[in-house]
C-alpha positions as CSV (number, residue, x, y, z in Angstrom):
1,X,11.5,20.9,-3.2
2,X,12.0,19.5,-6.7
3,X,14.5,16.8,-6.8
4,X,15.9,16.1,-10.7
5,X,12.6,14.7,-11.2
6,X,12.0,16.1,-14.6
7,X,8.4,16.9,-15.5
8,X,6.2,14.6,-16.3
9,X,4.0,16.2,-18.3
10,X,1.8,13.2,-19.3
11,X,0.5,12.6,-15.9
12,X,-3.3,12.9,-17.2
13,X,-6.3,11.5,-17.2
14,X,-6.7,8.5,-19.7
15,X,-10.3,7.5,-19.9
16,X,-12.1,8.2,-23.2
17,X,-14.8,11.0,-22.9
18,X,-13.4,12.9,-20.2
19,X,-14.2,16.6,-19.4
20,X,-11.2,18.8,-19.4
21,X,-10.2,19.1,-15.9
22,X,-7.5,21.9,-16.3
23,X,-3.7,21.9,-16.4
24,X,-2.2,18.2,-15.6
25,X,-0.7,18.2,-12.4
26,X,3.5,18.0,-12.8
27,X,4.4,15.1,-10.6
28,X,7.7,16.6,-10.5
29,X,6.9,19.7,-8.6
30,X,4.2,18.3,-6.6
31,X,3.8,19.8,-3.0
32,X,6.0,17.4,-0.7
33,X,5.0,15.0,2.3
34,X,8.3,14.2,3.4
35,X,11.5,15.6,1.3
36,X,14.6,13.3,2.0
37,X,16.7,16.0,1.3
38,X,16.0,17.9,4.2
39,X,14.2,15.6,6.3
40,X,15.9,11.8,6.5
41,X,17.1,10.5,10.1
42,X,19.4,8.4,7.7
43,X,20.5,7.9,4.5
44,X,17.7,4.9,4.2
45,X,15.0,6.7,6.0
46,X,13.0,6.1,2.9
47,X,9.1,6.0,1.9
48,X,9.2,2.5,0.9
49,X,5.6,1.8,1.0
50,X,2.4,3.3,0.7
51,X,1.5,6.1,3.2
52,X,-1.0,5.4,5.5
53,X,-2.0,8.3,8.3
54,X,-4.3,8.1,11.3
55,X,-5.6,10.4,14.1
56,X,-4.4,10.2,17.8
57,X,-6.5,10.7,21.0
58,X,-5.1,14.2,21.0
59,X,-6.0,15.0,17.6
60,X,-2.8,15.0,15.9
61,X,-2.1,13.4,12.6
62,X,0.5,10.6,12.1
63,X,1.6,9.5,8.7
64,X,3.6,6.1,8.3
65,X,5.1,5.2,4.5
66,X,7.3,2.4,6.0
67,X,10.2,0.6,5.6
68,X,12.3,-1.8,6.8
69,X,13.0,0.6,9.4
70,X,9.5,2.2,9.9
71,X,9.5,5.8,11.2
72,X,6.7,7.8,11.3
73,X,5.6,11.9,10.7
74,X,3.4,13.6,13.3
75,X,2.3,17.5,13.0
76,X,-1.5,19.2,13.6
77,X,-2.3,18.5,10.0
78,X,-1.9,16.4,7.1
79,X,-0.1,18.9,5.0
80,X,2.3,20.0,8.1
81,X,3.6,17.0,9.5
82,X,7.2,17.1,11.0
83,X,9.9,13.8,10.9
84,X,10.1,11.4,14.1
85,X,13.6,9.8,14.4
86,X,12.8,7.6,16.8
87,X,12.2,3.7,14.3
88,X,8.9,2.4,15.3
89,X,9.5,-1.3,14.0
90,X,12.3,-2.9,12.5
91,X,11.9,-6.7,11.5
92,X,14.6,-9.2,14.0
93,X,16.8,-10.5,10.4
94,X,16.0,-14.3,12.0
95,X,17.3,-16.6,9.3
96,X,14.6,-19.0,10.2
97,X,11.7,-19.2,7.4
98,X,9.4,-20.3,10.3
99,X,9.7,-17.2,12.4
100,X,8.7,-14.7,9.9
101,X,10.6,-12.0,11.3
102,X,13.4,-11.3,8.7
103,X,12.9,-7.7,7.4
104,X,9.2,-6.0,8.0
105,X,7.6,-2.9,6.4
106,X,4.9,-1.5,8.5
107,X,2.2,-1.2,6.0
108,X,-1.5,-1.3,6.8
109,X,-2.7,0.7,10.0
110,X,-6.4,0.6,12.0
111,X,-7.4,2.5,14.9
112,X,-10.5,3.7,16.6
113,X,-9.3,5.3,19.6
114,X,-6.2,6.7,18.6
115,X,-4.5,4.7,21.1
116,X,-4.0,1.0,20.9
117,X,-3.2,1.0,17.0
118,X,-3.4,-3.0,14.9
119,X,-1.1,-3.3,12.2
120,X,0.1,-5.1,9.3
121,X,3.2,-5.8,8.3
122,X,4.6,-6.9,5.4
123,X,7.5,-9.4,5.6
124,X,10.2,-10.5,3.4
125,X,12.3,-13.3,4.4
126,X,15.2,-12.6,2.1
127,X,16.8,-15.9,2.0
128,X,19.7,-14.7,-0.2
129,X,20.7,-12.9,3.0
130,X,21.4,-16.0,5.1
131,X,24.3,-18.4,3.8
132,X,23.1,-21.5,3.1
133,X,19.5,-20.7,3.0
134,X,19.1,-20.3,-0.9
135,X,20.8,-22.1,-3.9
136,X,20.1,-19.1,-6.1
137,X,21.9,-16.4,-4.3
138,X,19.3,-13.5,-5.8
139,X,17.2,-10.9,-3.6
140,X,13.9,-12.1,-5.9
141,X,14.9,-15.6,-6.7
142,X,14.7,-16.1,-2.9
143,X,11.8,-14.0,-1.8
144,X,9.0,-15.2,0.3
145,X,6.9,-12.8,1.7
146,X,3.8,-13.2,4.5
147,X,1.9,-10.7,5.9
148,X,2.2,-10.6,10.0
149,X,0.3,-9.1,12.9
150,X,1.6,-5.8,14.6
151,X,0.4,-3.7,17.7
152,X,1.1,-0.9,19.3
153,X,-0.7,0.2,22.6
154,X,1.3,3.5,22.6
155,X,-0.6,5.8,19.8
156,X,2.2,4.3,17.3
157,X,5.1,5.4,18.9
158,X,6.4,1.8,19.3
159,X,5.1,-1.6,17.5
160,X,5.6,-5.1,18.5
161,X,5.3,-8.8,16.5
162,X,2.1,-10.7,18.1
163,X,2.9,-13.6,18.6
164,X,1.1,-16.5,16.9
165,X,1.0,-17.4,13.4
166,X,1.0,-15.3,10.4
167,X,-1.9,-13.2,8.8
168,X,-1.8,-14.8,5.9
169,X,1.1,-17.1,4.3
170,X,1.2,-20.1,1.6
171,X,0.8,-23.6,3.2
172,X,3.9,-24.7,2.1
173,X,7.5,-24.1,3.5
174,X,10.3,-22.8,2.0
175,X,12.2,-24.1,-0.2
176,X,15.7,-23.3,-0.8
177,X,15.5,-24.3,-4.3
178,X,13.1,-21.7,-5.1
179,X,13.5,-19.2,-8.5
180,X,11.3,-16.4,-8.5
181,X,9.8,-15.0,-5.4
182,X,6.1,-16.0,-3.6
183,X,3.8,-15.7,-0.9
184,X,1.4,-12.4,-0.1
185,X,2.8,-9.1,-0.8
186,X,2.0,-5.3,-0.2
187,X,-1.4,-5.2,2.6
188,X,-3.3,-2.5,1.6
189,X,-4.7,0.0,4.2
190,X,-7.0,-1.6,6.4
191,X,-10.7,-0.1,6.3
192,X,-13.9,-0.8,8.0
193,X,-16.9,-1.3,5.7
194,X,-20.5,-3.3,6.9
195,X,-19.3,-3.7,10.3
196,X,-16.2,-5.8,9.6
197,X,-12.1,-5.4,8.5
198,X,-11.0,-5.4,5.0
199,X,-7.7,-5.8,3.6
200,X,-6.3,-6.9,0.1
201,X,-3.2,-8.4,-0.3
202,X,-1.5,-9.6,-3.6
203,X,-0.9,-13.1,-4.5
204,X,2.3,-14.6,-6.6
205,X,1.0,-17.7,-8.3
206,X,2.6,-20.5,-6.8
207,X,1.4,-24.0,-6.7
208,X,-2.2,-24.1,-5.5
209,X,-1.9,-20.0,-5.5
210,X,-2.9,-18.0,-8.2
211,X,-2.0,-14.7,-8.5
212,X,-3.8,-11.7,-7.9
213,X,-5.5,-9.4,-5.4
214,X,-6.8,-11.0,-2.6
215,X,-9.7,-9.4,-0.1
216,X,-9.3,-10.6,3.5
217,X,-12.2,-10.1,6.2
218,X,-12.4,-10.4,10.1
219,X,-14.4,-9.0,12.4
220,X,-13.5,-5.6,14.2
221,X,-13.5,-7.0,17.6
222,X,-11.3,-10.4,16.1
223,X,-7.7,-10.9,16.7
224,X,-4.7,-11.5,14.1
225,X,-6.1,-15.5,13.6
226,X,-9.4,-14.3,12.4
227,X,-8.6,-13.2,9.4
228,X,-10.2,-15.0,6.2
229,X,-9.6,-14.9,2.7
230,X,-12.7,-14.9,0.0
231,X,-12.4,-18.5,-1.5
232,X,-14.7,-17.4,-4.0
233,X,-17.8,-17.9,-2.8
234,X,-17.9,-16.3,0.6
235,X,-14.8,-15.6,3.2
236,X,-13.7,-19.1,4.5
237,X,-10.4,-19.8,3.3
238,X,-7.9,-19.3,6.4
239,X,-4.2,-20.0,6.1
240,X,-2.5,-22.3,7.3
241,X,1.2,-22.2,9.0
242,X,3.0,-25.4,7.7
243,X,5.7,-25.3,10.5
244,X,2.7,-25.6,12.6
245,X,1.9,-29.1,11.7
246,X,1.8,-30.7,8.2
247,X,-1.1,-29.4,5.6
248,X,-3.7,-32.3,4.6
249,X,-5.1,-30.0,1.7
250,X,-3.2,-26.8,0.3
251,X,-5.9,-26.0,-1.6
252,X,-8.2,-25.1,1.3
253,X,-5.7,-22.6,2.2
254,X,-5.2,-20.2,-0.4
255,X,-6.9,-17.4,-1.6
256,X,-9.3,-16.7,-4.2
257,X,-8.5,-13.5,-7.1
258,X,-11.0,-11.6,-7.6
259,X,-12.3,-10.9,-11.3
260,X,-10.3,-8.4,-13.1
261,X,-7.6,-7.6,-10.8
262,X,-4.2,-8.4,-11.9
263,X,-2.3,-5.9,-9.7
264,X,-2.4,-5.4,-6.1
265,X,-4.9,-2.4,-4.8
266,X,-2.2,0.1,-2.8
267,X,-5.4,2.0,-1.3
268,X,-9.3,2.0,-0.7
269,X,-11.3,4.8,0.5
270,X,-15.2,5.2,0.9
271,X,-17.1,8.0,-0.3
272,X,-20.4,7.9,2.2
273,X,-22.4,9.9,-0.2
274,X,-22.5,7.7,-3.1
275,X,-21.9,4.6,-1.2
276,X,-19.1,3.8,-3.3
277,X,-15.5,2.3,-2.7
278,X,-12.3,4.1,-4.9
279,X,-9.2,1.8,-5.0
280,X,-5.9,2.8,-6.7
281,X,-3.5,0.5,-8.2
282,X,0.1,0.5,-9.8
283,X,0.5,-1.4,-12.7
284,X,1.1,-1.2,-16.6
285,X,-2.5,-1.7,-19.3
286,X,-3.9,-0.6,-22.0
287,X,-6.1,2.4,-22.4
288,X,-9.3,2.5,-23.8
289,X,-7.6,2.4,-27.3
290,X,-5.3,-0.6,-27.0
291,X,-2.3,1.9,-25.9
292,X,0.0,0.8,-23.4
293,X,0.2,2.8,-20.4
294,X,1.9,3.0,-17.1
295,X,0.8,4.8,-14.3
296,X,-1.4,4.7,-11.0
297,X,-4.9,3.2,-12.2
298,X,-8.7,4.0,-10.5
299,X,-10.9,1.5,-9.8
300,X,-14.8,1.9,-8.3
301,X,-16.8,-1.0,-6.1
302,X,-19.9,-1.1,-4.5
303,X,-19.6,-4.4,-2.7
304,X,-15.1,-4.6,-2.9
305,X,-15.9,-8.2,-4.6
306,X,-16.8,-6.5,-8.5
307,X,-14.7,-4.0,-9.6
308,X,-15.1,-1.5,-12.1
309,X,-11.8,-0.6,-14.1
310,X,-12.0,3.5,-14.3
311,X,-8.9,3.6,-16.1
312,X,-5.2,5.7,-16.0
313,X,-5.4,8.2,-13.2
314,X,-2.3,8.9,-13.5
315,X,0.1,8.4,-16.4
316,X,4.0,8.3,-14.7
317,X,7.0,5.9,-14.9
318,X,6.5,2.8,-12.6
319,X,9.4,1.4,-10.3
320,X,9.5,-1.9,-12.5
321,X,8.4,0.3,-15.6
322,X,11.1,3.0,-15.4
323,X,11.8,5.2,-17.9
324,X,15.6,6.0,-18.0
325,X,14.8,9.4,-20.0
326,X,12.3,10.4,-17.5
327,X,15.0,11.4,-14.5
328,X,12.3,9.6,-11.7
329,X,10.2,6.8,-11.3
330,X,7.1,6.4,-9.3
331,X,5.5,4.0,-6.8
332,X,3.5,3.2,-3.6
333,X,0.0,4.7,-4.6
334,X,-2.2,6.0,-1.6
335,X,-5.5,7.4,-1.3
336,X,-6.5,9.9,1.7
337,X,-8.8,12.9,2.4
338,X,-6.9,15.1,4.9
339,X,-9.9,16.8,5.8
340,X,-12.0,13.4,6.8
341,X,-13.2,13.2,10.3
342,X,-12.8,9.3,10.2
343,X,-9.7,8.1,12.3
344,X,-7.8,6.5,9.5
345,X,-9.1,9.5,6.5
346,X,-10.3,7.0,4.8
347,X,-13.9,8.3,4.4
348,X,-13.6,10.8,1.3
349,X,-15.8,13.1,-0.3
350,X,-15.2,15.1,-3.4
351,X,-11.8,16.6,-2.7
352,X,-9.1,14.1,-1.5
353,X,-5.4,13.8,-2.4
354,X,-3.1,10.9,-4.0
355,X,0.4,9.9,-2.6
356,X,3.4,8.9,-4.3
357,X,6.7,8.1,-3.5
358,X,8.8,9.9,-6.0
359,X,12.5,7.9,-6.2
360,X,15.0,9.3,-8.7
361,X,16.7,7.8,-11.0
362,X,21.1,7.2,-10.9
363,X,23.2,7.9,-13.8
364,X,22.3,4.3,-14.6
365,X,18.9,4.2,-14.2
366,X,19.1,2.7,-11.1
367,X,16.5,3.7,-7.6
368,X,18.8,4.9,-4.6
369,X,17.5,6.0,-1.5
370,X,17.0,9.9,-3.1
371,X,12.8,9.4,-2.8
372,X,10.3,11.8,-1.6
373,X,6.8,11.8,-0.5
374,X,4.3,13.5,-2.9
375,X,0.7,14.6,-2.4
376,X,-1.8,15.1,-5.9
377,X,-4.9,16.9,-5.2
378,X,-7.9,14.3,-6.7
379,X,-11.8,15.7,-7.6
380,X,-13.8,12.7,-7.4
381,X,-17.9,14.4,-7.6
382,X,-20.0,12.9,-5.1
383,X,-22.6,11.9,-7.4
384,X,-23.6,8.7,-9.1
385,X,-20.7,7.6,-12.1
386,X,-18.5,10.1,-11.5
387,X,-14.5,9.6,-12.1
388,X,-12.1,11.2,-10.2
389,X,-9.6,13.6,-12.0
390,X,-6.2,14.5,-10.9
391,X,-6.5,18.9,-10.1
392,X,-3.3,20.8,-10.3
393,X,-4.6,22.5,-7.1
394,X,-7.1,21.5,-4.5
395,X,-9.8,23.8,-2.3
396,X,-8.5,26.2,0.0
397,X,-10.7,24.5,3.2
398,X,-9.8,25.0,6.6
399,X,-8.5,22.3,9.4
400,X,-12.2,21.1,10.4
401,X,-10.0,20.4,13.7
402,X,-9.3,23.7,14.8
């Protein structure tokens, strides 16, 4: 169902030298995922995050795009998944800093049995919410943000905190005085590659941080304190809790950029046949001609360190880069191949889809909770320096689970 979205006819490829790939896809009439029109538990039952889907032990697809009251979709396919009520995490509002358990958006999923599902959660502690806890009063003047541990052991139908410290979080505490918001935001998916666990996460510059998109490592057998950070040579930067004990040397316990990254990466998926990794990002550039564009843009790795900028996938208002005139705004990128035979579709090959969380737009350009779930059908060629293109219509394939 199309929700006031307006077309937006400009969501087109943008790299120079393209082959015409057919009609753009309308992003305002894409096939839905979740419409909140017909399908909300409540009137905040929202896809605030980027959707990430698995398969359970009986073969069943679930799809989470969380919130700070997770729920989750289930149904025998990707494309026919039905709404679950029932909230699967919802963050305890503790005032305390040190706890890390203010609001929590499940947002980063792993599984290989379908069963006892690992999770990542990304928390705000929203200090503007607890008198006394910031001088600034303002949702982003007093944002810190960590990423935290989550598990379920019932297929996903429930998941708890682990206790412990954080995933990752900076080595300082908070301070009340703080202006603009830090810490490590927005987990990708999680994805095996070479035998180990990968994850990005996006890092606000403050003090010994600098900002950008961080790749974190552990092994697939480790536990939530296992997690490292590249440093810039190799992965051996691990965080450090400063309510744990005081923090000798900050700068041991940050996280390294990598080169040419200055957004977070919302999604990675593999393509086995070209051995290469595709990564999609939200974010405002330039095209190839200096333009400025906004949109969701492709990037290509062979080794998740070096990335190859592929340019605008797709062209489309962002949240933070609304267009009033537009009717909708876009957000919350997501990569998956609903055919895939890998737990967490995440390994791709030449037909995969994109997801979007469509939000429209109030009389005054602000973002209510109106926001649907779309799906974009992507052609990505398994063959050596192909680009993906955005298809206004995808193969007709069967359910290689039936």
């Amino acid at each position: 169902m199309r929700r006031g979205a307006g077309r937006i006819a400009a969501a087109v490829l943008a790299w120079a030298g393209m082959a015409d790939a057919g009609p753009a896809p309308d992003l305002g009439s894409a096939p839905l995922l979740f419409d909140w029109s017909a399908e909300r538990c409540g009137r905040w039952d929202i896809p605030d995050a980027p959707a990430r889907f698995w398969r359970d032990a009986e073969g069943r697809i679930h799809m989470i795009a969380g919130s700070d009251q997770s729920r989750q979709s289930v149904g025998q396919a990707a494309d026919r998944l039905a709404r679950v009520c029932a909230v699967v995490h919802r963050g305890a509002d503790d005032p305390d800093p040190a706890a890390r358990n203010d609001r929590t958006w499940v947002s980063s999923i792993f599984t290989r049995d379908g069963l006892r599902i690992e999770a990542l959660g990304h928390m705000e502690y929203q200090g503007d919410r607890h008198p006394g806890a910031c001088a600034a009063g303002r949702y982003m003047a007093c944002w810190r943000n960590a990423v935290v541990a989550l598990e379920s052991r019932d297929g996903g139908e429930s998941f708890a905190r682990l206790p412990g410290p954080p995933v990752a979080a900076l080595p300082y505490r908070y301070d009340p005085a703080q202006t603009r918001r830090s810490g490590y935001f927005t987990p990708s998916n999680i994805f095996e590659a070479d035998g180990v666990l990968n994850v990005f996460v996006f890092a606000e510059a403050y003090d010994a941080q600098r900002r950008g998109a961080c790749l974190l490592r552990r092994r697939v057998d480790g536990g939530p304190g296992d997690w490292r950070a590249w440093d810039g040579q190799g992965f051996s930067a691990r965080f450090a809790d400063p309510y744990r004990g005081a923090v000798a040397d900050p700068d041991a316990h940050v996280c390294a950029p990598l080169p040419g990254l200055d957004a977070t990466l919302s999604s990675v998926v593999f393509q086995p046949a070209t051995g290469r990794f595709l990564a999609v990002s939200p974010r405002v550039g330039r095209d190839a001609g200096g333009a400025r564009r906004a949109g969701i843009w492709a990037y290509v790795s062979r080794d998740l360190i070096h990335w190859d900028d592929l340019g605008l996938l797709a062209e489309a208002p962002l949240l933070w880069a609304r267009d009033c005139g537009q009717g909708a705004a876009y957000a919350y990128p997501s990569l998956v191949d609903p055919d895939s035979p890998a737990p967490m579709l995440d390994r791709v090959d030449d037909h995969l889809w994109l997801t979007l969380t469509r939000m429209r737009l109030e009389a005054d350009c602000r973002v209510g909770p109106e926001r649907d779930l779309i799906r974009v059908h992507v052609n990505w060629p398994a063959q050596a320096g192909s680009r993906p293109e955005l298809a206004a219509s995808g193969p007709d394939r069967p359910d290689p689970r039936r």
